[in-house]
HTML snippet that shows the backbone in 3Dmol.js (N, CA, C, O; Angstrom):
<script src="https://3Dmol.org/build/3Dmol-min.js"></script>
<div id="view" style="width:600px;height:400px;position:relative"></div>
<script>
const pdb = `
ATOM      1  N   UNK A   1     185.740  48.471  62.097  1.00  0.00           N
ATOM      2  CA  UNK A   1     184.557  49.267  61.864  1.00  0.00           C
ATOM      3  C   UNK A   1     184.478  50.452  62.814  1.00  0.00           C
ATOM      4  O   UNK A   1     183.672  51.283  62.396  1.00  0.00           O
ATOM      5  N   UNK A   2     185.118  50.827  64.074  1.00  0.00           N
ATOM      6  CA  UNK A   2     185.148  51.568  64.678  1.00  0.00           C
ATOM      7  C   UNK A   2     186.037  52.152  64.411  1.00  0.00           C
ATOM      8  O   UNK A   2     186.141  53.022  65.276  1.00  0.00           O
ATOM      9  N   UNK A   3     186.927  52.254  63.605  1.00  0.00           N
ATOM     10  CA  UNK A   3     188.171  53.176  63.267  1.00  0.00           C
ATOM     11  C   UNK A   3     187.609  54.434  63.219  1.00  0.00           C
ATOM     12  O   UNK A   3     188.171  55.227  63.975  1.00  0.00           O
ATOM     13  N   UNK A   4     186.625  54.915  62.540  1.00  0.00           N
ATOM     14  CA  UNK A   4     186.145  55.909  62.108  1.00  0.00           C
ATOM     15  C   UNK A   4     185.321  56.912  63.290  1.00  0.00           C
ATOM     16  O   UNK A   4     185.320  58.124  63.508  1.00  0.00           O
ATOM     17  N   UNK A   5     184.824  56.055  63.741  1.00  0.00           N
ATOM     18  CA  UNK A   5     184.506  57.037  64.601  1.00  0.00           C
ATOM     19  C   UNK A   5     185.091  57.707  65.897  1.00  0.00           C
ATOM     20  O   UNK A   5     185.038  58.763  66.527  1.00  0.00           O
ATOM     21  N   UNK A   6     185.789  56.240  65.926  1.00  0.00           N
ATOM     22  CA  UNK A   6     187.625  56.586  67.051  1.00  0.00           C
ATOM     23  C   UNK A   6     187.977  58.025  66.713  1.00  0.00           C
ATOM     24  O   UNK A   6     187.865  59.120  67.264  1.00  0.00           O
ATOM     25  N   UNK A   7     188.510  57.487  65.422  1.00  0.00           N
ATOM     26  CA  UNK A   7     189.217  58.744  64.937  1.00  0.00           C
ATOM     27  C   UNK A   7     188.167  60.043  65.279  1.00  0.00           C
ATOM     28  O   UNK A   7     188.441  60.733  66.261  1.00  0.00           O
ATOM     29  N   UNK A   8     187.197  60.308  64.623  1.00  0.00           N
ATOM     30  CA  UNK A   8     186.298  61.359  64.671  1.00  0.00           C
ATOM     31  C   UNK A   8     186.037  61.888  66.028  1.00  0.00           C
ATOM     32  O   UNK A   8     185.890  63.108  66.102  1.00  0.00           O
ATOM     33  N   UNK A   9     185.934  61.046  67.343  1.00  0.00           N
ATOM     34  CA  UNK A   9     185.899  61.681  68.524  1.00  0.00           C
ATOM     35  C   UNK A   9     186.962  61.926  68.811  1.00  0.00           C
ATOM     36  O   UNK A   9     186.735  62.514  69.868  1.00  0.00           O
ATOM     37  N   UNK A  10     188.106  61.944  68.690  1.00  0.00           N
ATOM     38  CA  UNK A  10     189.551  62.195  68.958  1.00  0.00           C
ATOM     39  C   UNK A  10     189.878  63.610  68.295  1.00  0.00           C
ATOM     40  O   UNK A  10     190.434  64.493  68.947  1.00  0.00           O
ATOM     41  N   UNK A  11     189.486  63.783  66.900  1.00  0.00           N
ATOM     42  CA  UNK A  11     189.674  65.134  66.649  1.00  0.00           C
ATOM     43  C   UNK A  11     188.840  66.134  67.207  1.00  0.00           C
ATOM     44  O   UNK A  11     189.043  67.330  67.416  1.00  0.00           O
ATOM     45  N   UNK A  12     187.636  65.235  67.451  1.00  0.00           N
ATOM     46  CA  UNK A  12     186.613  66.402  67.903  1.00  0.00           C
ATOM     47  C   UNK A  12     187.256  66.752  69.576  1.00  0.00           C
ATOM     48  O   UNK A  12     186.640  67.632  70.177  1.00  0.00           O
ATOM     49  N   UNK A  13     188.316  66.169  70.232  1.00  0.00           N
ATOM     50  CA  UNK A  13     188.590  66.719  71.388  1.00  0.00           C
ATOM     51  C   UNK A  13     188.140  65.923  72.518  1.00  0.00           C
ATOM     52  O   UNK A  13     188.462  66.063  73.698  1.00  0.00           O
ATOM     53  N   UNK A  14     187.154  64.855  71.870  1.00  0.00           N
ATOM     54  CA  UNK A  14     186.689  63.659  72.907  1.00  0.00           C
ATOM     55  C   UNK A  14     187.458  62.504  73.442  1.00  0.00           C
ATOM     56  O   UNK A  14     188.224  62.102  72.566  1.00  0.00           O
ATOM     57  N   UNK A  15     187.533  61.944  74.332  1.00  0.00           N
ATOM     58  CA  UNK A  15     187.713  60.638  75.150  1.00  0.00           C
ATOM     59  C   UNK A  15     187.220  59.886  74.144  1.00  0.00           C
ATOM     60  O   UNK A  15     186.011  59.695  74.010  1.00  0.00           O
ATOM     61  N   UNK A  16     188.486  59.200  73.034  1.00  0.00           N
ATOM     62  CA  UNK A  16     187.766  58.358  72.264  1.00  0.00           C
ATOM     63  C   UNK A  16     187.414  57.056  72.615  1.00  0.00           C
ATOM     64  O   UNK A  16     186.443  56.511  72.091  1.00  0.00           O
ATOM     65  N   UNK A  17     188.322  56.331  73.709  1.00  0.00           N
ATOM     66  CA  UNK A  17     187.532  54.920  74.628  1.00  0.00           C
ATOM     67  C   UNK A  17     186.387  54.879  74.704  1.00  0.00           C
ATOM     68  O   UNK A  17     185.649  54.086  74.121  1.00  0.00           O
ATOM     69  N   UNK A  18     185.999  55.987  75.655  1.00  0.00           N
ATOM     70  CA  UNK A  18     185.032  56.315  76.100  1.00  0.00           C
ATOM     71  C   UNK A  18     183.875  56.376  75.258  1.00  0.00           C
ATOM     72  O   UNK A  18     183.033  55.477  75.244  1.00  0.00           O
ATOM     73  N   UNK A  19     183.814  57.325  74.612  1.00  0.00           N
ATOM     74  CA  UNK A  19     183.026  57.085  73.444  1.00  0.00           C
ATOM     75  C   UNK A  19     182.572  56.227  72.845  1.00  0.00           C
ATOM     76  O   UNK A  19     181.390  55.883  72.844  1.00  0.00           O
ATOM     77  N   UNK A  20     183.934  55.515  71.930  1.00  0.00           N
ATOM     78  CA  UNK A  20     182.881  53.880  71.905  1.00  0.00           C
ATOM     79  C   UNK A  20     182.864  52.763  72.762  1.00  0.00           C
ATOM     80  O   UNK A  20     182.334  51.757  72.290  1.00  0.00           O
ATOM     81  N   UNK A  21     183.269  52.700  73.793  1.00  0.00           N
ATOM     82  CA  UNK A  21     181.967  52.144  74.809  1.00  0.00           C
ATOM     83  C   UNK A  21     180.967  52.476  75.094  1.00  0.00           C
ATOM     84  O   UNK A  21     180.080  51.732  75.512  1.00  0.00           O
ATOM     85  N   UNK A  22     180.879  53.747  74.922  1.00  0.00           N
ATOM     86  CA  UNK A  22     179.378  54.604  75.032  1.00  0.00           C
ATOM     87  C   UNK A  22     178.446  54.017  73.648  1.00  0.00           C
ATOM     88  O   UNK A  22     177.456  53.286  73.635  1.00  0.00           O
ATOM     89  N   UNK A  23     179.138  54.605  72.622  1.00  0.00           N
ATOM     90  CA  UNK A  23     178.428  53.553  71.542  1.00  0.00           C
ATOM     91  C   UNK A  23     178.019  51.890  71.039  1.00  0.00           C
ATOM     92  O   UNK A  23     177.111  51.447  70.336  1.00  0.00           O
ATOM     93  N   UNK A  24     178.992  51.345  71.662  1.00  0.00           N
ATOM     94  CA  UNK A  24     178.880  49.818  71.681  1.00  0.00           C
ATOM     95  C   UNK A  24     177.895  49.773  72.974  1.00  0.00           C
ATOM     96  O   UNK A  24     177.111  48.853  72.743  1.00  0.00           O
ATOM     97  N   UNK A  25     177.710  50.123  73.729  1.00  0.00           N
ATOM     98  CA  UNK A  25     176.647  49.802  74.587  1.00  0.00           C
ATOM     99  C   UNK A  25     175.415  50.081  74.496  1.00  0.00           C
ATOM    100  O   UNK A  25     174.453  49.509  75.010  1.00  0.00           O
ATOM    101  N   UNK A  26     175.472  51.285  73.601  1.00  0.00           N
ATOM    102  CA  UNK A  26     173.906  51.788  73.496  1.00  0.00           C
ATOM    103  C   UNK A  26     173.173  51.272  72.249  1.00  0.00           C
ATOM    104  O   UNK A  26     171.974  51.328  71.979  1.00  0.00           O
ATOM    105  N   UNK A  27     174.545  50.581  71.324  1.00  0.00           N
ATOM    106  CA  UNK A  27     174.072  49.509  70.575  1.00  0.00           C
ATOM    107  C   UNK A  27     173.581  48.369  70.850  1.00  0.00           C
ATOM    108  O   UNK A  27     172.665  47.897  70.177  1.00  0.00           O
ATOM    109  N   UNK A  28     173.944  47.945  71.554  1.00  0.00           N
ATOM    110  CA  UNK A  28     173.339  46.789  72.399  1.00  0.00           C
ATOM    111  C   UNK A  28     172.445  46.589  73.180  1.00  0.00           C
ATOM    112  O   UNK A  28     171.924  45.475  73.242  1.00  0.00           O
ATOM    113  N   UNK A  29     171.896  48.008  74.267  1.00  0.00           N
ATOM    114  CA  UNK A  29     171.140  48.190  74.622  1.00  0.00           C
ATOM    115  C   UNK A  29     169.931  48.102  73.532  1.00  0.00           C
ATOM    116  O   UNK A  29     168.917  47.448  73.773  1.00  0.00           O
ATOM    117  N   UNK A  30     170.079  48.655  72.588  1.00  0.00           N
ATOM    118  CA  UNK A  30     168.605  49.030  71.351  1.00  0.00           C
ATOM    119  C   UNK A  30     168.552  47.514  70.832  1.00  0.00           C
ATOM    120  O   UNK A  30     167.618  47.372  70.043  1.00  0.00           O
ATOM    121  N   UNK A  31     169.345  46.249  71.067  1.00  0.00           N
ATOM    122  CA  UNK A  31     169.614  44.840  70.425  1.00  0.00           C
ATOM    123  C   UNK A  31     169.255  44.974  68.939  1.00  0.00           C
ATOM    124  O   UNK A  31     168.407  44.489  68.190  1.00  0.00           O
ATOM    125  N   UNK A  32     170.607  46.135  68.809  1.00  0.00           N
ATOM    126  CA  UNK A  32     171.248  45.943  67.481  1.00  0.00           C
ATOM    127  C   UNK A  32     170.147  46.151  65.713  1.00  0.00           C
ATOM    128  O   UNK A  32     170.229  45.896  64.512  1.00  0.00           O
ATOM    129  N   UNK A  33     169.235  46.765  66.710  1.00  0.00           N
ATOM    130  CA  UNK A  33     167.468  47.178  66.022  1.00  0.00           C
ATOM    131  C   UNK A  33     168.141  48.836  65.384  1.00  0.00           C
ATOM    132  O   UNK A  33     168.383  48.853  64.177  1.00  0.00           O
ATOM    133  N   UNK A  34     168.262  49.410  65.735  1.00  0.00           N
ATOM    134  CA  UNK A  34     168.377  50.823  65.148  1.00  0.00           C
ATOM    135  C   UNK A  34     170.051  51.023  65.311  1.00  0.00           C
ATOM    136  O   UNK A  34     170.760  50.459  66.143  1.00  0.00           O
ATOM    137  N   UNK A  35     170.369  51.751  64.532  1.00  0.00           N
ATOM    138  CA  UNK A  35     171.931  52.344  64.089  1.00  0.00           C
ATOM    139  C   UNK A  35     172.127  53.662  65.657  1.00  0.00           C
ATOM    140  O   UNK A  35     171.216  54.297  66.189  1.00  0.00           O
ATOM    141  N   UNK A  36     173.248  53.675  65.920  1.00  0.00           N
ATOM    142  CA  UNK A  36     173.584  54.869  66.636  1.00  0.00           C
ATOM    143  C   UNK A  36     174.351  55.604  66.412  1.00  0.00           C
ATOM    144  O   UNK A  36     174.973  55.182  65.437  1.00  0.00           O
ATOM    145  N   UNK A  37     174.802  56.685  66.789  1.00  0.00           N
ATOM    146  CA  UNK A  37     175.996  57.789  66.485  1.00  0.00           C
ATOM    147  C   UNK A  37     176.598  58.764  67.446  1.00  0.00           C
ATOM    148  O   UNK A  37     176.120  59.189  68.497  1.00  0.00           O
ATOM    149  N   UNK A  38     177.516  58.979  66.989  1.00  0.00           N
ATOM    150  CA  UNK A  38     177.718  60.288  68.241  1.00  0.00           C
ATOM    151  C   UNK A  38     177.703  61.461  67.729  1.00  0.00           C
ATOM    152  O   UNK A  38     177.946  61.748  66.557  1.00  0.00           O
ATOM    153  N   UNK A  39     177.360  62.312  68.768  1.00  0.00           N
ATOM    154  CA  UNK A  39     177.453  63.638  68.576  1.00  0.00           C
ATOM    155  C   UNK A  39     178.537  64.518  68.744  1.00  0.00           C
ATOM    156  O   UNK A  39     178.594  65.077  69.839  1.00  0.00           O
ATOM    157  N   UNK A  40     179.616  64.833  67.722  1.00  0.00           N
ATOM    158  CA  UNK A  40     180.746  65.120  67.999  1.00  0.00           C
ATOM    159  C   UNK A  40     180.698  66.784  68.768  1.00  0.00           C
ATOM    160  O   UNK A  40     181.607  66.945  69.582  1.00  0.00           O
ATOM    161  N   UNK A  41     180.104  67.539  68.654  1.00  0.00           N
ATOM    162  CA  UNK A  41     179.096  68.575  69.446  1.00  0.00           C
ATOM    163  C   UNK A  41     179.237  68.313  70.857  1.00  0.00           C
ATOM    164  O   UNK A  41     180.121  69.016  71.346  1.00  0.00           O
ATOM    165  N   UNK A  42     178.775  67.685  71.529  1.00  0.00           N
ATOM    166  CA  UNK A  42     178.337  67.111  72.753  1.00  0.00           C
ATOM    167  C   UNK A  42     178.570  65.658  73.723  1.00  0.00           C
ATOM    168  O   UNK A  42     178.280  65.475  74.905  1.00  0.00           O
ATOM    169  N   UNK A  43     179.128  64.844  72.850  1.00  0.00           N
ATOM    170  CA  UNK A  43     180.188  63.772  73.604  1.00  0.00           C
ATOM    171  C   UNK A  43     178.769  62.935  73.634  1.00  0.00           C
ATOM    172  O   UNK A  43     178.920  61.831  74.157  1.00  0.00           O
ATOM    173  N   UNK A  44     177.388  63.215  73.180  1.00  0.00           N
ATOM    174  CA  UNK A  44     176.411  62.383  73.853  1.00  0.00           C
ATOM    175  C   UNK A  44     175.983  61.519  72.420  1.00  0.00           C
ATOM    176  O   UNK A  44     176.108  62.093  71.338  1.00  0.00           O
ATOM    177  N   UNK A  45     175.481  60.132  72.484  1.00  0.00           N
ATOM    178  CA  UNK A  45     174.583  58.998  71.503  1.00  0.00           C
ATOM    179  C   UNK A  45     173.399  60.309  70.758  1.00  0.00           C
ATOM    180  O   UNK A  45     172.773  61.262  71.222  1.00  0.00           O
ATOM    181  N   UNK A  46     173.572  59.655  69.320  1.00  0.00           N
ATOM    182  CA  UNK A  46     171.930  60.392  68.958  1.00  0.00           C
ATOM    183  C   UNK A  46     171.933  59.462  67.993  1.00  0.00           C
ATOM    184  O   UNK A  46     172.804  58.620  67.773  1.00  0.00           O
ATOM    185  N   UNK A  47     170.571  59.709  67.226  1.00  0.00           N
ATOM    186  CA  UNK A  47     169.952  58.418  66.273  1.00  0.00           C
ATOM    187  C   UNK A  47     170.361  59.585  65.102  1.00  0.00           C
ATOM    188  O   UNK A  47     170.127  60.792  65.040  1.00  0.00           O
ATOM    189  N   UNK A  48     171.098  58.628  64.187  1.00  0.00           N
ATOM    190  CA  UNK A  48     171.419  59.224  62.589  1.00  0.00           C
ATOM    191  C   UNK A  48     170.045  59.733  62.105  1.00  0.00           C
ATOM    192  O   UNK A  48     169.818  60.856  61.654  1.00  0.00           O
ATOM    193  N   UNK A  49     168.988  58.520  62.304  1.00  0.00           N
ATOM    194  CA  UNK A  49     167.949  58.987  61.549  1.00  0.00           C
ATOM    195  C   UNK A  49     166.761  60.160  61.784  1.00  0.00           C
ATOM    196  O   UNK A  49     165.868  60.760  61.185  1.00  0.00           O
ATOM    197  N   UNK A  50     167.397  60.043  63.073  1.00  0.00           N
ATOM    198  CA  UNK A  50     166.421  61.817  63.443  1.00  0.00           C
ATOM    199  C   UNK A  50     167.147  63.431  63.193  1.00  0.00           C
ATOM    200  O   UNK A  50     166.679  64.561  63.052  1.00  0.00           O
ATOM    201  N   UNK A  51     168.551  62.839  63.227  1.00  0.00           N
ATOM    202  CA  UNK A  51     169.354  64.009  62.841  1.00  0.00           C
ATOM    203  C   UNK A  51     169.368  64.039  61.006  1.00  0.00           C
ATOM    204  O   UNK A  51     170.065  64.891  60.456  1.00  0.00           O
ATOM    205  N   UNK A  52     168.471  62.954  60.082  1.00  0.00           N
ATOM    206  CA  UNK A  52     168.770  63.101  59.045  1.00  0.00           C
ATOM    207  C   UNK A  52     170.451  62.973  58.514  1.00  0.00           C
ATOM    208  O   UNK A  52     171.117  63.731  57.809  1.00  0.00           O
ATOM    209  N   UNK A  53     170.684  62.094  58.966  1.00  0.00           N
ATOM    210  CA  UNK A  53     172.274  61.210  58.471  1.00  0.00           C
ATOM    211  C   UNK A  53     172.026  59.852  58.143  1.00  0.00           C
ATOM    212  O   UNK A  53     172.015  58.867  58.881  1.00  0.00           O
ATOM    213  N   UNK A  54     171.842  59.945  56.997  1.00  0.00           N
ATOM    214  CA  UNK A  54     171.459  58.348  56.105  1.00  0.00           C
ATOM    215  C   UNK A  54     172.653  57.959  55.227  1.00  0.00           C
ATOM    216  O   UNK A  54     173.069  58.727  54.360  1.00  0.00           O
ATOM    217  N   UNK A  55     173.149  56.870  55.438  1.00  0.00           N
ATOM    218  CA  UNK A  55     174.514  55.972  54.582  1.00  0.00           C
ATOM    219  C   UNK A  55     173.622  55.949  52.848  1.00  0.00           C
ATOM    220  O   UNK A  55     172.538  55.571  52.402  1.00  0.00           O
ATOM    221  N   UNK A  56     174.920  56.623  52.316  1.00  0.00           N
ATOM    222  CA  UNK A  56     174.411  56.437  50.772  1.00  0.00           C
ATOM    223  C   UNK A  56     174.667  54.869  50.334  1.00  0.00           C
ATOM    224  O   UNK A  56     175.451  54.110  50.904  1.00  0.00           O
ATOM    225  N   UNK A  57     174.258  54.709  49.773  1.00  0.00           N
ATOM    226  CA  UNK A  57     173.892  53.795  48.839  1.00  0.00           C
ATOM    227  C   UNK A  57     175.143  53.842  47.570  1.00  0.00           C
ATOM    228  O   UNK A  57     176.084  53.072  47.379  1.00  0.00           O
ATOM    229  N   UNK A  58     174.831  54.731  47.030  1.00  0.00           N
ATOM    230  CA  UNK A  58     176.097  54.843  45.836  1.00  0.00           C
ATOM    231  C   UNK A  58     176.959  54.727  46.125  1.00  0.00           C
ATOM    232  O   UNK A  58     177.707  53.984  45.489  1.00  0.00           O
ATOM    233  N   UNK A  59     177.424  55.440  47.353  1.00  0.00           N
ATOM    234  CA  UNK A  59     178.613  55.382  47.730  1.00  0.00           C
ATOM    235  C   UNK A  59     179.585  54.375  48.307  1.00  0.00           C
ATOM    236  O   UNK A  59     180.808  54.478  48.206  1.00  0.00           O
ATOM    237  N   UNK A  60     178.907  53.336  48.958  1.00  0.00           N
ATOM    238  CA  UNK A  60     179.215  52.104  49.293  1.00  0.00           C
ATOM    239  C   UNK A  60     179.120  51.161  48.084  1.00  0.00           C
ATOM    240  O   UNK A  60     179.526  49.999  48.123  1.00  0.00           O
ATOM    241  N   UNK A  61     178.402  51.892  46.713  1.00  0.00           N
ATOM    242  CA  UNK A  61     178.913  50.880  45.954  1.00  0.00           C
ATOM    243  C   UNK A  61     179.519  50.731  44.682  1.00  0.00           C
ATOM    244  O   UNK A  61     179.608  49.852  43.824  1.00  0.00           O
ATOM    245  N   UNK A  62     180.013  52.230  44.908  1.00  0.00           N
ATOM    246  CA  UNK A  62     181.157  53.240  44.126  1.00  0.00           C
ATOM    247  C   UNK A  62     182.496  52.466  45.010  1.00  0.00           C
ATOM    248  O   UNK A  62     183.412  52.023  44.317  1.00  0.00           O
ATOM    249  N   UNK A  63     182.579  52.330  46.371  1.00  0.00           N
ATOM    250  CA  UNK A  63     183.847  51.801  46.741  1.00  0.00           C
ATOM    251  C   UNK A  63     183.860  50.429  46.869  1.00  0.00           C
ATOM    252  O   UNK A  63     184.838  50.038  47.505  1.00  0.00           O
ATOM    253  N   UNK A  64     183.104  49.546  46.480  1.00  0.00           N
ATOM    254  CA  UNK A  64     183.372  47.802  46.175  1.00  0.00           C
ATOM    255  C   UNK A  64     183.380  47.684  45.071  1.00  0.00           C
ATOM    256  O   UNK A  64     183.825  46.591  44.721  1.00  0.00           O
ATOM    257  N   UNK A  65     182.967  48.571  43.991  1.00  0.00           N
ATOM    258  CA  UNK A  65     183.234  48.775  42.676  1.00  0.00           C
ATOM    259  C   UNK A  65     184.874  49.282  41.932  1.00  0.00           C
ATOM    260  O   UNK A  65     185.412  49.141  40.833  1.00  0.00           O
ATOM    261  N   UNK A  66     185.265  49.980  43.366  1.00  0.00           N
ATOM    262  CA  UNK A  66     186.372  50.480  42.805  1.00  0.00           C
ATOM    263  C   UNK A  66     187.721  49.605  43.759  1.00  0.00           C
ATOM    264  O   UNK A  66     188.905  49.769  43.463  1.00  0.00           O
ATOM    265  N   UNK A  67     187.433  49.027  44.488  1.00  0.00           N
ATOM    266  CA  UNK A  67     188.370  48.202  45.571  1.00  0.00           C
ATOM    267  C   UNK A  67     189.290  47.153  44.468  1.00  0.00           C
ATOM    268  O   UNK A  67     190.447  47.536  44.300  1.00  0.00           O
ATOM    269  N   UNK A  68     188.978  46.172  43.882  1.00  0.00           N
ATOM    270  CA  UNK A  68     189.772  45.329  43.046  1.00  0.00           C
ATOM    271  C   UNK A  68     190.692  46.225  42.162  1.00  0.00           C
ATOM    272  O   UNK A  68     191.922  46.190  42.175  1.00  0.00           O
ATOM    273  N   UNK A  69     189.714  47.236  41.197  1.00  0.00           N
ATOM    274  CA  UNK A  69     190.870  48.112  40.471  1.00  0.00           C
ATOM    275  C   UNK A  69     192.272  48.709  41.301  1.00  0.00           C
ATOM    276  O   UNK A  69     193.408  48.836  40.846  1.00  0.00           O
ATOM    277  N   UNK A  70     191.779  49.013  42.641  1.00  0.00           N
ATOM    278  CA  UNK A  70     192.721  49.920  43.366  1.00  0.00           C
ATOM    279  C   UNK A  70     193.882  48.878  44.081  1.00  0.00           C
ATOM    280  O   UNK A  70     194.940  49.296  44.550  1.00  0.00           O
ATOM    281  N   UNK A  71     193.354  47.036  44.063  1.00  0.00           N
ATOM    282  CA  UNK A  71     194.290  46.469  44.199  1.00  0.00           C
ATOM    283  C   UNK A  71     194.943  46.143  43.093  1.00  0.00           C
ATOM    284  O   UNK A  71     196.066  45.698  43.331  1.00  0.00           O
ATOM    285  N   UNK A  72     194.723  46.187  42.230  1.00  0.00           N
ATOM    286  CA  UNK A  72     195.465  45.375  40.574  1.00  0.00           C
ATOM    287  C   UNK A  72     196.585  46.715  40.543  1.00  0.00           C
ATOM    288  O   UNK A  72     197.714  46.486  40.110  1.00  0.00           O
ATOM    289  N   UNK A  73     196.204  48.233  41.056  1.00  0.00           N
ATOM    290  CA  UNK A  73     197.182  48.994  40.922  1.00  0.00           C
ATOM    291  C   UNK A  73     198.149  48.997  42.088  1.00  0.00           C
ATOM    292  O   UNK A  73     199.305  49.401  41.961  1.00  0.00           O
ATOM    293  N   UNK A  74     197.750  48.630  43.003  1.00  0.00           N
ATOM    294  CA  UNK A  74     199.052  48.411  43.870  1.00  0.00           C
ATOM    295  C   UNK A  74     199.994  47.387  43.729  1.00  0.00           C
ATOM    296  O   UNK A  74     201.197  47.484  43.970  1.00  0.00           O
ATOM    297  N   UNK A  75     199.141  45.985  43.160  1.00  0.00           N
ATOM    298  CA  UNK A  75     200.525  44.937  42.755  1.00  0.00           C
ATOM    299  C   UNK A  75     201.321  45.645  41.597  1.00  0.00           C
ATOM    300  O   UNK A  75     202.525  45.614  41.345  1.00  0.00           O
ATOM    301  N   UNK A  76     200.312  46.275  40.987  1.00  0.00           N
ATOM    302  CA  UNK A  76     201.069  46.152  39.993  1.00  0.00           C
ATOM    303  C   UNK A  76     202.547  47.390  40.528  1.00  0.00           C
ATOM    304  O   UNK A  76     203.739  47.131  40.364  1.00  0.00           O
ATOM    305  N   UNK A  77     202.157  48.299  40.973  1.00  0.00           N
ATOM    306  CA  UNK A  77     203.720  49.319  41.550  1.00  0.00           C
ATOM    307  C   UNK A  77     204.234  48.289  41.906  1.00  0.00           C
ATOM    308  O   UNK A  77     205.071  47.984  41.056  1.00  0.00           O
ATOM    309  N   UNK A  78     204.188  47.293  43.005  1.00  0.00           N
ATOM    310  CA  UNK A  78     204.711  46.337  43.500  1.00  0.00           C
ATOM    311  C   UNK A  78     205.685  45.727  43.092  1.00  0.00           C
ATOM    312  O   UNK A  78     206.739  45.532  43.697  1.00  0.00           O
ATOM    313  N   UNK A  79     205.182  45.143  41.271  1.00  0.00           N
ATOM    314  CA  UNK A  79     205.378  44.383  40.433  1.00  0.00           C
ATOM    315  C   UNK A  79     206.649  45.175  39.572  1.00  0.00           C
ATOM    316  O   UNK A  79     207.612  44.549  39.129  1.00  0.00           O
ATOM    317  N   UNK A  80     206.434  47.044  39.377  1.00  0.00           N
ATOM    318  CA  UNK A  80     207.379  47.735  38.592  1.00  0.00           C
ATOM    319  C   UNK A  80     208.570  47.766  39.522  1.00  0.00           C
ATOM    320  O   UNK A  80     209.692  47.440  39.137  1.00  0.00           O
ATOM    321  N   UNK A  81     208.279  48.205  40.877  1.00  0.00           N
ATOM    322  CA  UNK A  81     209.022  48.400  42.345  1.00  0.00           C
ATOM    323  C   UNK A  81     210.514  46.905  42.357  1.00  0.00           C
ATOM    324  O   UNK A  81     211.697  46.894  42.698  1.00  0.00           O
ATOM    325  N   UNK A  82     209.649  45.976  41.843  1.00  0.00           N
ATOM    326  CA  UNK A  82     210.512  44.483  41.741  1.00  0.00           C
ATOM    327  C   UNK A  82     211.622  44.579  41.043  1.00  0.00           C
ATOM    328  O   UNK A  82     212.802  44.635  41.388  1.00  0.00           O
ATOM    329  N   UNK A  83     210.710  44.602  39.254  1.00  0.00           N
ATOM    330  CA  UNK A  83     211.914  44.684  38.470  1.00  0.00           C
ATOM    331  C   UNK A  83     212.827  46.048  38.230  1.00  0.00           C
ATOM    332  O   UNK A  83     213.837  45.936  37.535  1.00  0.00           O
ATOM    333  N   UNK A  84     212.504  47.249  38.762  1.00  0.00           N
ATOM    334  CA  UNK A  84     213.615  47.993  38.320  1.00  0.00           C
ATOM    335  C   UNK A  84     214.831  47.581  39.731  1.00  0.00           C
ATOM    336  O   UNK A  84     216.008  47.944  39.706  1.00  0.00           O
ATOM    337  N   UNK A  85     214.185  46.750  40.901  1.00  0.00           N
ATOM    338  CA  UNK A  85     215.647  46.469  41.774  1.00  0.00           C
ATOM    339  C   UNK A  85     215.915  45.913  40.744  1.00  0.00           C
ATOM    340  O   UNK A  85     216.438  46.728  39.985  1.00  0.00           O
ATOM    341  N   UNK A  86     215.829  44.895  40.285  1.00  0.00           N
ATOM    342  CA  UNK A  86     216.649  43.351  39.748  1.00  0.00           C
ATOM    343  C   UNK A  86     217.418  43.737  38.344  1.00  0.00           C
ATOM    344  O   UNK A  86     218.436  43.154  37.971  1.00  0.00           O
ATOM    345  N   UNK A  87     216.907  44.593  37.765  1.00  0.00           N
ATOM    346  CA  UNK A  87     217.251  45.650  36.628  1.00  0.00           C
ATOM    347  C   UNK A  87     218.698  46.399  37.464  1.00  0.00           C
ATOM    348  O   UNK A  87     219.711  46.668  36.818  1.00  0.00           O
ATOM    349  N   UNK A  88     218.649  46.520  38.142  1.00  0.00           N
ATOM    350  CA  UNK A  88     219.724  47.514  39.111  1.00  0.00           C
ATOM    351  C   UNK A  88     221.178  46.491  39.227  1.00  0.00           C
ATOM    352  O   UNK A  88     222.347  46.879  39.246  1.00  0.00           O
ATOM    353  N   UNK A  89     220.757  45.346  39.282  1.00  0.00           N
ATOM    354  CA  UNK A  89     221.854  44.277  40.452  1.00  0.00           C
ATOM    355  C   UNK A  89     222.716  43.800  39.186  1.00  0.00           C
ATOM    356  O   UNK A  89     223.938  43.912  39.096  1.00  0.00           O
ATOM    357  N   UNK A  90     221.868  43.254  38.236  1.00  0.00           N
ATOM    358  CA  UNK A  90     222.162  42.624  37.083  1.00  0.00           C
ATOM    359  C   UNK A  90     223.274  43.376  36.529  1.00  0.00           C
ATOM    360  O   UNK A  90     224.335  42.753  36.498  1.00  0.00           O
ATOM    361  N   UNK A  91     223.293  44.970  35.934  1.00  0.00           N
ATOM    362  CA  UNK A  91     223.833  45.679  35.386  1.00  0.00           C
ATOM    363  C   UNK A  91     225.207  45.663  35.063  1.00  0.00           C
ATOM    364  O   UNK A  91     225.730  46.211  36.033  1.00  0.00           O
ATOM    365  N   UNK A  92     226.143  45.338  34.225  1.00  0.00           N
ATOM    366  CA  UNK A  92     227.550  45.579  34.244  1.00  0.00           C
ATOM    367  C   UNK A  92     227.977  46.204  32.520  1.00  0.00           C
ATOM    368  O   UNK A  92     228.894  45.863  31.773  1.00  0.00           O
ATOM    369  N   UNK A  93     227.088  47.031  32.373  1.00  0.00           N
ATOM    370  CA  UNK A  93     227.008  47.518  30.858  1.00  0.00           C
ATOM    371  C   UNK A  93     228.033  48.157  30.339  1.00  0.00           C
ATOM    372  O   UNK A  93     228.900  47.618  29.652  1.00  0.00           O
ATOM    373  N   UNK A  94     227.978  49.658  30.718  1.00  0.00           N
ATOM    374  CA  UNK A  94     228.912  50.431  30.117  1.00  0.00           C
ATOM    375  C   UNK A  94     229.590  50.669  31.183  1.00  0.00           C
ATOM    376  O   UNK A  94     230.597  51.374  31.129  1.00  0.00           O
TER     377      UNK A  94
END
`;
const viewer = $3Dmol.createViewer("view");
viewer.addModel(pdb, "pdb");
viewer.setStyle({}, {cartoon: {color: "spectrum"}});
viewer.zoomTo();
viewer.render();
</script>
């Protein structure tokens, strides 16, 4: 769950450790009552909800909606990936 914001202070030029320890603590400090964020701007904690940064809704359920399809398509390459080896080995045609 912290991947994301790792990443995000890292491009922004920040101490990404740092950072989320800064965030895991100030989460904990609030006991896990209000959401926190960083300010990629300023290296400093701010509240999503005063900066007006609210998690959609659709969107989290546009991607558990679409997660199973996106695995049935990876076995399945998986599955084509298989038989054209075994298609390969077999061969003594022409």
């Amino acid at each position: 769950m912290l991947a994301i914001p790792k990443t995000l202070a890292e491009n922004a030029g920040l101490d990404a450790e740092e950072s989320i320890l800064t965030l895991i603590d100030e989460y904990e400090a609030n006991r896990k009552q209000q959401p926190v964020g960083l300010n990629l701007n300023t290296g400093k904690i701010l509240s999503p909800a005063v900066e007006g940064v609210w998690d959609n809704y659709r969107v989290k359920r546009q991607m558990l909606s679409i997660a199973p399809t996106l695995a049935q398509q990876l076995l399945l390459v998986d599955e084509v990936l298989k038989a054209g080896k075994s298609m390969g080995r077999g061969g003594g045609g022409c």
